[in-house]
LODO-655480 format. One record per residue: x, y, z of N, C-alpha, C in turn. Coordinates in steps of 0.02 Angstrom, whole numbers, plus 50000, padded with zeros to 5 digits. Each point is the difference from the previous one (the first is absolute). Example, Ala and Ser with C-alpha at 12.3 -4.5 7.8 and 13.67 -1.06 7.14 Angstrom:
2
[atom [50660 49716 50390] [49955 50059 50000] [50045 50060 50000]]
[atom [49982 50053 49964] [50042 50059 50003] [49961 50055 50037]]
This chain:
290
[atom [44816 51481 49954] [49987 49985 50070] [50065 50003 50040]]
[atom [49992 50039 50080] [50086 49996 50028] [49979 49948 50047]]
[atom [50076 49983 50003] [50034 49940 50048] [49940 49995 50051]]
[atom [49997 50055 50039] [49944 49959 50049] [49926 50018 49996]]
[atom [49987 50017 49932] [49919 49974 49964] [50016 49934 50004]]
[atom [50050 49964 49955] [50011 49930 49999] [49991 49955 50050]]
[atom [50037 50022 50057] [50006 49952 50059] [49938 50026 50037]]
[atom [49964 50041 49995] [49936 49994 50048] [49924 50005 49977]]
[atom [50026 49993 49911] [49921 50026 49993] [49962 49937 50013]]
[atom [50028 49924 50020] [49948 49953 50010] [49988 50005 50062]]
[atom [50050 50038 50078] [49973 50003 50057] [49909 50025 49999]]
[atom [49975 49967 50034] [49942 50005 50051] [50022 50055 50037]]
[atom [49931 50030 50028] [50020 50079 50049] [49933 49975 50045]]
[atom [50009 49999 50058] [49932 50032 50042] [50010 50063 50042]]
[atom [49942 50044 49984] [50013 50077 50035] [49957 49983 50042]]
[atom [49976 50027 50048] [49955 49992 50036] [49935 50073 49996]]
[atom [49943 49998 49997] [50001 50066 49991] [50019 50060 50061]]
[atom [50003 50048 49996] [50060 50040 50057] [49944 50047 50039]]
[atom [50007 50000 50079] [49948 50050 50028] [49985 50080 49968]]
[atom [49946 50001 49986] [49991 50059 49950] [49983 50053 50056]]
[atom [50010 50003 50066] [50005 50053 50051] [50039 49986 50037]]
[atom [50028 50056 50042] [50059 49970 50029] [50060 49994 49970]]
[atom [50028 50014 49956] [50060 49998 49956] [50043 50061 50040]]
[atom [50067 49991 50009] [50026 50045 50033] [50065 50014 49928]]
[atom [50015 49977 49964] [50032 49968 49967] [50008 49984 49934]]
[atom [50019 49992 49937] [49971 49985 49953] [50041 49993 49942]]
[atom [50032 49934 49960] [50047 49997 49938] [49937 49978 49969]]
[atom [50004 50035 49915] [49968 49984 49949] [50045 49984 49945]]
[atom [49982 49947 49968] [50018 49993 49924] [50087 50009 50012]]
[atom [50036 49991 50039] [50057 50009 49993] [50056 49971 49959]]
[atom [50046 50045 49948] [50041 49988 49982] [50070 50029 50036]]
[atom [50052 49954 49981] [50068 50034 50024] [50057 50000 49963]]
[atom [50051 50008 49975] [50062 50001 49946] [50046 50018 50057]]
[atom [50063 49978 49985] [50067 50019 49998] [50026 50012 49958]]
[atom [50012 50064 49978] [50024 50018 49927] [49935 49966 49953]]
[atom [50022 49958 49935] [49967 49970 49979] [49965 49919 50010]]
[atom [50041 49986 50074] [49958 49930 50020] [49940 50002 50037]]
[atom [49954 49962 49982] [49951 50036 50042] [49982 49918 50063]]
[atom [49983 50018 50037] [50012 49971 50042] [49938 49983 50073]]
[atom [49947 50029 49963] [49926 49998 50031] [49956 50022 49951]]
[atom [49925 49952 49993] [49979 49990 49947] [49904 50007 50026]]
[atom [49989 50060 49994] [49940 50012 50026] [49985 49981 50067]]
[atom [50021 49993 50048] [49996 50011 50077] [49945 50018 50018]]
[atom [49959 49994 50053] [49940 50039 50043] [50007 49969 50065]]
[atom [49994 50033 50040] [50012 49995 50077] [49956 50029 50056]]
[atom [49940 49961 50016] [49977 50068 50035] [50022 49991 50092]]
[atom [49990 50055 50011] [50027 50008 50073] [49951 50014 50061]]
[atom [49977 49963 50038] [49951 50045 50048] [49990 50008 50060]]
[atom [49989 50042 50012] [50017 50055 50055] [49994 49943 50083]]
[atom [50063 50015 50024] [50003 49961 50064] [49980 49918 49998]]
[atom [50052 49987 49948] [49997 49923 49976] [50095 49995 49973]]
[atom [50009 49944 50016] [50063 49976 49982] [49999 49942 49940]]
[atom [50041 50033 49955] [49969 49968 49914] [50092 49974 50006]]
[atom [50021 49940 49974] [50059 49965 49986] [49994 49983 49910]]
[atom [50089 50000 50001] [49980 49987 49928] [50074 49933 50011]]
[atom [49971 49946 49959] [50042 49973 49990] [50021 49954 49933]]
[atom [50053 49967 49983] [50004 49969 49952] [50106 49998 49976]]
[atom [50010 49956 49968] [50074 49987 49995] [50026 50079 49985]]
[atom [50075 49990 50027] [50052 50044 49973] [49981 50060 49955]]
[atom [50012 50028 49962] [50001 50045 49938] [49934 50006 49962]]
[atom [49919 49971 50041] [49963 50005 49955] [49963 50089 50013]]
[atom [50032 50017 50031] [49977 50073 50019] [49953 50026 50054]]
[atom [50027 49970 50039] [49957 50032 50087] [50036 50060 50023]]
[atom [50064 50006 49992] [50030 50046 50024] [49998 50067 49951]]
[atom [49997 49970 49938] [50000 50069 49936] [49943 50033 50007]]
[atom [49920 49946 50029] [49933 50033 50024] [49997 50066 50067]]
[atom [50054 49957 50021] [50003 50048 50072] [50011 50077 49993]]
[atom [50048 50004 49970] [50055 50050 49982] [49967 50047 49948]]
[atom [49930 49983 49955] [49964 50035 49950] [49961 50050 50042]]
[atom [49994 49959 50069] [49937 50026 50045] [50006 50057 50037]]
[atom [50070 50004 50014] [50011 50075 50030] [50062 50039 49940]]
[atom [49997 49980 49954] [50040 50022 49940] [50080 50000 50028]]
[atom [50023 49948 50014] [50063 50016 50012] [50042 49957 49966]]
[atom [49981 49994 49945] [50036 49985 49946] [49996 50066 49961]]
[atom [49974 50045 50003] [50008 50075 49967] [50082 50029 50005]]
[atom [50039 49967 50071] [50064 50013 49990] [50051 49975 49953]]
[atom [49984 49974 49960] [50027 49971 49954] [49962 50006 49918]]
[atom [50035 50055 49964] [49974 50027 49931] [49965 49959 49950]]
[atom [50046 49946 49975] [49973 49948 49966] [49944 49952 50032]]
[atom [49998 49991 50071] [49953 49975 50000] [49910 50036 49978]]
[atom [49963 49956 49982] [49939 50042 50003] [49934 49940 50037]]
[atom [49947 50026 49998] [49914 49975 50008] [49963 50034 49954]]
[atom [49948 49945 49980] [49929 50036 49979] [49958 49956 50007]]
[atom [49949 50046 50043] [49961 49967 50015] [49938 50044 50060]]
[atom [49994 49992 50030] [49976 50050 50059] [49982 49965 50080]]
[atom [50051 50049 50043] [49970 50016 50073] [49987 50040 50003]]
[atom [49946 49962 50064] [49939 50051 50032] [50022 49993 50065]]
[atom [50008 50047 50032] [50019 50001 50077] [49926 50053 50027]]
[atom [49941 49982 50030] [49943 50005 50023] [49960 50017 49945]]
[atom [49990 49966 49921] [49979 50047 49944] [50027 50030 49951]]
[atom [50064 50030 50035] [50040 50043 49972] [50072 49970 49952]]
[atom [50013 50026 49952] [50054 49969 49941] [50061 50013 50042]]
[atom [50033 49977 50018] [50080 50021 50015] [50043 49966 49962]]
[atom [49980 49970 49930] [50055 49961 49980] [50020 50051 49924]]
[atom [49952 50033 49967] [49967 50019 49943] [50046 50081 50002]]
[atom [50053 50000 49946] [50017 50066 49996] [49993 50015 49933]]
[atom [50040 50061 49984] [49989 50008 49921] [50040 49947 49962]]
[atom [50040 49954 50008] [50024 49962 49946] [49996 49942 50019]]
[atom [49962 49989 50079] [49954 49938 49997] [49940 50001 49939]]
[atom [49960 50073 50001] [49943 50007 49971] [49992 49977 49920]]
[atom [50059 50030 49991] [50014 50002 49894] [49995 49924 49994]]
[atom [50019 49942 50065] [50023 49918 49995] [49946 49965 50000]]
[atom [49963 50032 50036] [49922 49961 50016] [49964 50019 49935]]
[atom [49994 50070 49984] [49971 50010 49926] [50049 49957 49934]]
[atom [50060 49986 50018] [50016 49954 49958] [49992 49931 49988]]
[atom [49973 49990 50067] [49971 49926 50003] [49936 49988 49975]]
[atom [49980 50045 50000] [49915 50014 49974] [49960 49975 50078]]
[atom [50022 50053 50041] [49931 49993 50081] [49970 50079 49976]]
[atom [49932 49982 50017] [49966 50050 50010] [50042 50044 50076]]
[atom [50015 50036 49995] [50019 50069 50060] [49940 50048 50033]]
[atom [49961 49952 50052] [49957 50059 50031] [50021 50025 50055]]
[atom [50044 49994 50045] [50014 50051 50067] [50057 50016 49973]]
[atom [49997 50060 50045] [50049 50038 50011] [50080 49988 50037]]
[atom [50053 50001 49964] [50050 49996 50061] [49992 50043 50052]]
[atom [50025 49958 50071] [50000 50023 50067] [50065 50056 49986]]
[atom [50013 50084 50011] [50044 50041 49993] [50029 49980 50082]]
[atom [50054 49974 50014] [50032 50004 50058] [50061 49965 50012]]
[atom [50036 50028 50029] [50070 49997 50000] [50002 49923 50018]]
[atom [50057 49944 49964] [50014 49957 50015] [50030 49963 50075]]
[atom [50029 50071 50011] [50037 49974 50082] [49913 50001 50067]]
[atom [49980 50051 49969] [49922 49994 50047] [49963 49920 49976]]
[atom [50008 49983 49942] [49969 49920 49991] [50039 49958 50035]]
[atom [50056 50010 50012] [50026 49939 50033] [50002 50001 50068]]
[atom [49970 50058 50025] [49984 50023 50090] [49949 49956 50009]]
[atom [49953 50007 49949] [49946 49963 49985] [50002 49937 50010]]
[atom [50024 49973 49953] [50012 49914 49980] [50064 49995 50035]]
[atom [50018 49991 50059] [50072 49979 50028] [50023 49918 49954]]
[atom [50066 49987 50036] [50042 49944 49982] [50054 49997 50028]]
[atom [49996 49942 50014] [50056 49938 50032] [50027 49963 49953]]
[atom [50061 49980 49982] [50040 49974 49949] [50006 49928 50051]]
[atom [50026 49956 49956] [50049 49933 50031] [50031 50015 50033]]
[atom [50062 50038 50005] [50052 50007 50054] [49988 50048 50022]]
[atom [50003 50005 50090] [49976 50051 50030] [50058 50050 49977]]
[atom [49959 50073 49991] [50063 50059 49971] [49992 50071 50046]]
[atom [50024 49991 50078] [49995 50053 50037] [50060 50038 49974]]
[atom [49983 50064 50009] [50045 50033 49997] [50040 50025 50044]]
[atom [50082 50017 49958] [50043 49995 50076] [49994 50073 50029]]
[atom [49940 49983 50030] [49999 50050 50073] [49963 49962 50043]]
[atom [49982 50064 50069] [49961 49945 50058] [49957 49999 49979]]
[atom [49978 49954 50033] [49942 49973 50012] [49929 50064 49981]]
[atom [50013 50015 50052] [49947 50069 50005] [49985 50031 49926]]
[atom [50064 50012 49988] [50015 50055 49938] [49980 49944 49935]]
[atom [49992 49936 50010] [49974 49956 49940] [49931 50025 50002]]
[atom [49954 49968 50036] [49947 50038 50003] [49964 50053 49993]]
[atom [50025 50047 50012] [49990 50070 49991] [49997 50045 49945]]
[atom [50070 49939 49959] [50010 50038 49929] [49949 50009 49971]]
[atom [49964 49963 49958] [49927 50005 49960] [49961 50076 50033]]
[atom [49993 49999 50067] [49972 50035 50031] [50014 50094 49989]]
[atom [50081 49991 50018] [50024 50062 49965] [50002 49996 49942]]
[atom [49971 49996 49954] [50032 50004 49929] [49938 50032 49983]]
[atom [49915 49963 50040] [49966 49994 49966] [49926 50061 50017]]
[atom [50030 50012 50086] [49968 50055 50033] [50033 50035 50025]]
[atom [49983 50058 50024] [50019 50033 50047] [49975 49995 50075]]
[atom [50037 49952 50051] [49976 49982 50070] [50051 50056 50043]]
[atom [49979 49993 50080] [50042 49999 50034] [50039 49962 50003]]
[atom [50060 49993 50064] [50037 49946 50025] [49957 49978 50039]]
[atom [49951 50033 50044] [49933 49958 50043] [49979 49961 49935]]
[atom [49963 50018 49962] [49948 49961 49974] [50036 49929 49963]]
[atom [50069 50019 49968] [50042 49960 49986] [50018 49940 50030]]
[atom [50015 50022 50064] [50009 49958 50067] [49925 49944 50009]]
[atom [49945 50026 49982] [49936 49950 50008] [49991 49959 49939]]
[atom [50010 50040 49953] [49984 49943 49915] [50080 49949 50019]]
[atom [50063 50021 50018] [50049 49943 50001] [49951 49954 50024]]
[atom [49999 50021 50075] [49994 49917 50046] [49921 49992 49991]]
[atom [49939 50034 49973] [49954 49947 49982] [50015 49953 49932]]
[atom [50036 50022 49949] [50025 49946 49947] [50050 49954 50029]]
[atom [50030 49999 50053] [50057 49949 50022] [49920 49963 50034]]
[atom [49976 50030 50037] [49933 49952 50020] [49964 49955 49962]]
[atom [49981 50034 49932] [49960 49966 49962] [50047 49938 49966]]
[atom [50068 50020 49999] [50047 49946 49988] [50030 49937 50034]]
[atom [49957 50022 50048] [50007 49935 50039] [50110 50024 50035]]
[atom [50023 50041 50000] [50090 50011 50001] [49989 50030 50062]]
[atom [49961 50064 50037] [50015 50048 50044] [50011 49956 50072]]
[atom [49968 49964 50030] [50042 49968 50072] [50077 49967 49979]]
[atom [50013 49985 49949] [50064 49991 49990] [50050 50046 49986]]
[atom [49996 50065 49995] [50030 50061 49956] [49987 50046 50049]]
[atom [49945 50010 50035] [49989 50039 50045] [50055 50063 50020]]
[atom [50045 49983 50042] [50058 49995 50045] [50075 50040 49957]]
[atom [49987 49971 49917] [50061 50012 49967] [49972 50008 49937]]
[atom [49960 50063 49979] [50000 50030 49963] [50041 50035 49943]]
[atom [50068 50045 50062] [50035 50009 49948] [50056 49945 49988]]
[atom [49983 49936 49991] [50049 49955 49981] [50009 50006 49923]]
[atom [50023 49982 49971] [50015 49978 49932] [49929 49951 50000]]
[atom [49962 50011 49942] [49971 49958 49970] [50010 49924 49982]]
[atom [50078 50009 49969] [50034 49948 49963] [50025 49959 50065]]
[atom [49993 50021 50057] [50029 49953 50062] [49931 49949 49995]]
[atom [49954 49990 49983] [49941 49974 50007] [50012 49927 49987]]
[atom [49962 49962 50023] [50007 49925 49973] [49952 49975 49919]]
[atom [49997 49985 49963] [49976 49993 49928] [49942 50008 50019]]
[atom [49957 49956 50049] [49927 50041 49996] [49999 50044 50024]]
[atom [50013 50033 50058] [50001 50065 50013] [50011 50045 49954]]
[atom [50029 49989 49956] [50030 50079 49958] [49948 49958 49927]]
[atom [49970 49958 50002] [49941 49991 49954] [49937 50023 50028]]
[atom [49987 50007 50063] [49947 50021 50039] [50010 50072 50010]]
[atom [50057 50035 49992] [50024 50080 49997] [49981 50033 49962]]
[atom [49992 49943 49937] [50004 50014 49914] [49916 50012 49992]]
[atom [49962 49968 50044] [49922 50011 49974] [49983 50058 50066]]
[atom [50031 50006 50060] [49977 50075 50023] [50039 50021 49977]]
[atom [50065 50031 49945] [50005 50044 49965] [49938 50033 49959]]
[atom [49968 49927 49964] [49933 50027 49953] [49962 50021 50026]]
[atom [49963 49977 50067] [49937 50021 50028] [50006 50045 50029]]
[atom [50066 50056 50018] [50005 50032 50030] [49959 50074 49962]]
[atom [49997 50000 49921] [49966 50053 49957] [49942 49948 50013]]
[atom [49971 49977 50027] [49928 49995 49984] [49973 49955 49921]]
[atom [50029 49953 49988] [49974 49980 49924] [49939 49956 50022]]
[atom [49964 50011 49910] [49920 49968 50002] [50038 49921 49987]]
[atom [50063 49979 49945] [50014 49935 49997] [50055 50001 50030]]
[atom [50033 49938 50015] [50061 49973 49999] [50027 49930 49950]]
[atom [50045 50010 49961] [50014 49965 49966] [50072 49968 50033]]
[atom [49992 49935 50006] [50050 49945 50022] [50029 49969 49946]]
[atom [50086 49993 49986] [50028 49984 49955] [50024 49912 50030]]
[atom [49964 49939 50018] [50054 49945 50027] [50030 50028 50066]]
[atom [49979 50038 50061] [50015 50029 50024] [50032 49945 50068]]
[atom [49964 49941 50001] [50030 49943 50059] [50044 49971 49951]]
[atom [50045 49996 49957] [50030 49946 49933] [50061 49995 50050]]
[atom [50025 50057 50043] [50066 49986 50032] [49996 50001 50075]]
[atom [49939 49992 50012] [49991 50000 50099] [50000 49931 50017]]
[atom [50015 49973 50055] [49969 49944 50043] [49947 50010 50001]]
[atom [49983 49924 50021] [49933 49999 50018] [49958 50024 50064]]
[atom [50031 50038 50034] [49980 50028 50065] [49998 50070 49992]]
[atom [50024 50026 49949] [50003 50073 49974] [49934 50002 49918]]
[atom [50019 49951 49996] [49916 49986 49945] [49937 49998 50030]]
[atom [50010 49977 50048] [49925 49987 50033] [49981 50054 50040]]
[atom [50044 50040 50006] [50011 50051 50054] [49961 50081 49932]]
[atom [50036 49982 49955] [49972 50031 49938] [49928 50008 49970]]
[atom [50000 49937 50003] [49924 49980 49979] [49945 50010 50047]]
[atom [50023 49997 50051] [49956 50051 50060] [49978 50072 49979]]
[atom [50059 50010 49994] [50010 50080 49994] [49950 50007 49945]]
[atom [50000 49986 49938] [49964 49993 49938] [49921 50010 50034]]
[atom [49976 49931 50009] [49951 50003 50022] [49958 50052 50042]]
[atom [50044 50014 50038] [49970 50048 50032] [49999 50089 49953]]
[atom [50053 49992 50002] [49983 50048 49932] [49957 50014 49958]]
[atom [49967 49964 49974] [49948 49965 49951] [49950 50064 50023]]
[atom [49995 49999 50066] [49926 50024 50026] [50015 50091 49982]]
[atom [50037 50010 49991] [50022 50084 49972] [50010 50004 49931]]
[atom [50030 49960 49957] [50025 49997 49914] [49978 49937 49975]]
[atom [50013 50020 49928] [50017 49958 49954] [50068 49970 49974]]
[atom [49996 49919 50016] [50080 49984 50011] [49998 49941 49912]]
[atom [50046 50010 49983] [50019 49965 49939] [50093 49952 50000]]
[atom [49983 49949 49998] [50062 49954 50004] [50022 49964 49992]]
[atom [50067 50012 49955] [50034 49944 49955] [50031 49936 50042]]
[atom [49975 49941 49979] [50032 49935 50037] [50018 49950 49979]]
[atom [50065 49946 50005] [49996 49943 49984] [49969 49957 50055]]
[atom [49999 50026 50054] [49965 49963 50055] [49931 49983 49988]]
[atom [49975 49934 49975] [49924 50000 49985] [49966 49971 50059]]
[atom [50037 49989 50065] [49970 49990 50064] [49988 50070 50017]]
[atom [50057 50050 50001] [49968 50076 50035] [49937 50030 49943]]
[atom [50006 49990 49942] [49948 50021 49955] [49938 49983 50020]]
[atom [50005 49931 50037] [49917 49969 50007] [50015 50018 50085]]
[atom [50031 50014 50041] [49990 50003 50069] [49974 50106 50006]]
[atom [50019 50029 49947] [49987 50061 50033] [49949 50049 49953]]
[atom [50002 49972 49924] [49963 50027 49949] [49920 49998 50001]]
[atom [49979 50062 49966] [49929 49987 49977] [49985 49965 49940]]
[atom [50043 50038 49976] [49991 49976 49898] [50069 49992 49969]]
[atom [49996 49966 49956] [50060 49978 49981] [49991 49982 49915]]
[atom [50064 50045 49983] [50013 49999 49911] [50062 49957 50004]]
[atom [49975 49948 49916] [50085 49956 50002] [49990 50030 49931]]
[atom [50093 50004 49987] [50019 50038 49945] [50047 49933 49962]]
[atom [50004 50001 49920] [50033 49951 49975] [50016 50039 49936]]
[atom [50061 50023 49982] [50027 50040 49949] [49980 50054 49993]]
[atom [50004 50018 50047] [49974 50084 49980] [49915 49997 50004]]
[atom [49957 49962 50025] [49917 49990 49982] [49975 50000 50065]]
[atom [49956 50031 50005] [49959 49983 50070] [49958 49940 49989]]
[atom [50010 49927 49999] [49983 49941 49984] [49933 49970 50045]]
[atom [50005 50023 50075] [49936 49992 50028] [50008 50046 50065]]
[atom [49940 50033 50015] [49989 50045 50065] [49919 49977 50018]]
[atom [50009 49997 50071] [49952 49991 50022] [50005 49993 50089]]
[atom [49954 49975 50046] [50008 50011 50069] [50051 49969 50007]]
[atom [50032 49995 50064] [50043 49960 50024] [50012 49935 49991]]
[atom [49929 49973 50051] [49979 49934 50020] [49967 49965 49947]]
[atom [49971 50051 49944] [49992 49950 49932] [50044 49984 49961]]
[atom [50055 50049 49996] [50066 49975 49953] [50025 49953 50012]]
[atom [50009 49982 50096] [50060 49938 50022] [49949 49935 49993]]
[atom [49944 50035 50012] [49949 49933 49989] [49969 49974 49952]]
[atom [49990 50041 49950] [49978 49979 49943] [50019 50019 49957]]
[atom [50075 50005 49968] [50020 50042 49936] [49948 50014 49953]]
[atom [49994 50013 49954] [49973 50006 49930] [50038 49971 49942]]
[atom [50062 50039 50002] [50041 49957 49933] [50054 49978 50035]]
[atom [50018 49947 49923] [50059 49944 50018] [50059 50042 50014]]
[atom [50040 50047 49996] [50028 50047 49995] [50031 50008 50095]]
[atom [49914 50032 50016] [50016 49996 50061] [50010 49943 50056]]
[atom [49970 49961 49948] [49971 49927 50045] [50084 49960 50020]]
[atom [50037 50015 49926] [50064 49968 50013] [50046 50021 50054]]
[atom [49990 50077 49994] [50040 50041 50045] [49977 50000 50059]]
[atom [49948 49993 50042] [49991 49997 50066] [50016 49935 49993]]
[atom [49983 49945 49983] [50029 49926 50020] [50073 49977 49990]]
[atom [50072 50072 49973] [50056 49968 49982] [50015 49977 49938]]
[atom [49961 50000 49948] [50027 49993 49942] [50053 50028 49982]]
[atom [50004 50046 50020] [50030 50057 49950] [50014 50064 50061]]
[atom [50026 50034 49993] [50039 50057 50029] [50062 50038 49998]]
């Protein structure tokens, strides 16, 4: 038995069962390693469409390693691996050939097919926002845009309309308006965190994945955020890592708490803060533990 069979095989789990239509989204059975540590331990996550799902739970139990499986961007890094499977509308995007040989080594039955498509097009897909806002040093304009050039072929007209409707949807454009080609990095921390998600929406993604994305704003640039979120909501699927378990319950639909690597309980929002299921969680929304 490993170390954390030990420490969790007496945890309690409540799953909730997960909308079986409507899924925009989708971790199964997830495993994860670093080299040989492994570090997520059958995972499932479901995601659905134009709903804001939070995940929370202490430090290092793996909210952020979940995130990062979802648009594979832990693929930049060799030793790391997954097995397990996403579905991004149905479709496998996690499942390659030496994912495949892992899952048959685990003994899963393999009935779909991997999704054939380039990784940088999945992550047009599934955007992301990290903790620290990370504009890049150019303007403003040219932050935005990038994804855009990389990913189509526009005009500078049409270019010019996807910028400033994503500075719109970002809640940034009456502030930026005016000084476009400024430096990005002249921005104030939410601003150039609010730059950072019309960078994403500027390709059009079905999710957005939020890394702790208010952990370093005021509170007038958080709330200013969480607007933004919300309203968002009504176009994507938003997914987001938090220690904040006030913004978890002020902006979420559904909500997974994670404890060593385990998805320990998922379920709505307003039933998790209100009615845990296990002691686990029960401690952790009341302060036990964190």
């Amino acid at each position: 038995m490993t170390k954390n069979e030990n420490m969790v095989e007496d945890l309690e789990q409540f799953i909730a069962p997960p909308p079986t239509e409507n899924l925009n989204l989708e971790a199964r059975n997830l495993d994860f390693y670093y080299g040989t540590h492994q570090t997520l331990f059958n995972v499932s996550l479901p995601v659905e469409r134009n709903k804001i799902t939070a995940l929370i739970g202490p430090s290092g139990c793996g909210k952020s390693t979940l995130l990062r499986i979802l648009n594979r961007i832990y693929a930049l890094y060799p030793q790391q691996y997954a097995v397990g499977r996403v579905l991004l509308d149905g479709k496998d995007i996690l499942t390659d050939h030496n994912t495949l040989s892992r899952l048959k080594d685990r003994g899963d039955q393999v009935e779909l097919d991997p999704l054939d498509c380039d990784i940088s097009q999945i992550r047009a897909r599934i955007g992301m926002v990290f903790q620290k806002p990370t504009p890049f040093p150019m303007s403003i304009y040219d932050n935005v845009a990038y994804g855009v050039r990389l990913h189509f072929n526009k005009s500078r007209q049409e270019i010019d309309g996807i910028v400033e409707r994503a500075l719109h949807r970002a809640a940034l454009w009456d502030e930026v308006k005016d000084k476009l080609k400024d430096s990005g990095l002249s921005l104030s921390g939410g601003q150039q965190q609010r730059l950072c998600v019309a960078r994403g929406l500027a390709v059009e993604p079905e999710v957005l994945l939020l890394d702790e994305p208010a952990s370093a704003l005021d509170p007038v640039s958080t709330a200013r955020l969480e607007e933004t979120l919300m309203e968002l909501k009504k176009d994507l699927s938003i997914v987001i890592v938090t220690h904040n378990l006030q913004q978890a319950a002020r902006i979420s639909d559904y909500t997974g708490f994670m404890y060593l690597g385990n998805m320990i309980e998922f379920c709505s929002t307003d039933r998790l803060f209100a009615r845990p299921k296990t002691r686990r969680a029960r401690d952790y929304l009341t302060g036990r533990f964190g």
